[in-house]
C-alpha positions in Angstrom: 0.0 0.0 0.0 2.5 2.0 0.8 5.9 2.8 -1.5 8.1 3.2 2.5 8.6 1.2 5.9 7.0 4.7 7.6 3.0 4.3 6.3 3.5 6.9 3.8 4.8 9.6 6.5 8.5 9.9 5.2 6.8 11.1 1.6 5.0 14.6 0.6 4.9 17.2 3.2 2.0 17.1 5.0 -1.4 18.9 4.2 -1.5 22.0 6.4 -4.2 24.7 6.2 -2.8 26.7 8.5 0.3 27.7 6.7 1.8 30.9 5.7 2.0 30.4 2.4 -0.7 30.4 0.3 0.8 28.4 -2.2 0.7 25.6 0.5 -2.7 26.4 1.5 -4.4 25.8 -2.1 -2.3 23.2 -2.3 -3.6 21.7 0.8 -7.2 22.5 0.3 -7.4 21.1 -3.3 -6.5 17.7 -1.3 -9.3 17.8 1.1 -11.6 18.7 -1.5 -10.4 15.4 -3.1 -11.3 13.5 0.3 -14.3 15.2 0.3 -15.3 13.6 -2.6 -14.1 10.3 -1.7 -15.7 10.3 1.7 -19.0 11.0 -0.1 -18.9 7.4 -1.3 -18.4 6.1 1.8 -20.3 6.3 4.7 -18.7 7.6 7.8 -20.2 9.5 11.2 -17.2 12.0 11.4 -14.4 13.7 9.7 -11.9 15.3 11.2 -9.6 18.2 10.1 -6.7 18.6 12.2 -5.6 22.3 12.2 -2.2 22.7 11.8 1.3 20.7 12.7 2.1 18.8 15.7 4.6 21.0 17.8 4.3 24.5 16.3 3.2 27.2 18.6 0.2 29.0 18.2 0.3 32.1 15.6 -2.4 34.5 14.8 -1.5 34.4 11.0 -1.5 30.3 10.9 -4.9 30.5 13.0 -6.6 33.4 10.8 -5.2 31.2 7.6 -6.6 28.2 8.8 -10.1 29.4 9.6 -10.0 31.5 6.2 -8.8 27.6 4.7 -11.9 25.9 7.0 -14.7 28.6 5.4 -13.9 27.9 2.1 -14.0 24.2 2.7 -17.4 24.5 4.2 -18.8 26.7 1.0 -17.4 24.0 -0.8 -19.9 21.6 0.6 
């Protein structure tokens, strides 16, 4: 399934909607668009969108980007 001995982690950087760039952002948001439209097919009770990193520190930009990133996602659906 996967192409590494780490589950797929040591690959792509991950998807992050609370980054600075906004290359990164679109980038990331195009992909959860695509699990959107997977997860339609299958039936689930929750999705979760983890905000963020582990271990950065909170930043107004990242949090404003991220919640600019989660609106979209929402109009989206």
């Amino acid at each position: 399934m996967y192409s590494d001995y780490e589950w797929g982690r040591t690959g792509s950087p991950p998807v992050n909607i609370a980054s600075t760039d906004r290359a990164h952002r679109i980038d990331a948001m195009d992909e959860i668009k695509r699990a959107l439209e997977v997860a339609e097919q299958i039936p689930f009770r929750f999705l979760v969108q983890h905000i963020g990193n582990p271990d950065e520190e909170f930043d107004e930009r990242k949090f404003e980007a991220a919640m600019t990133c989660v609106e979209h996602l929402r109009a989206f659906r």
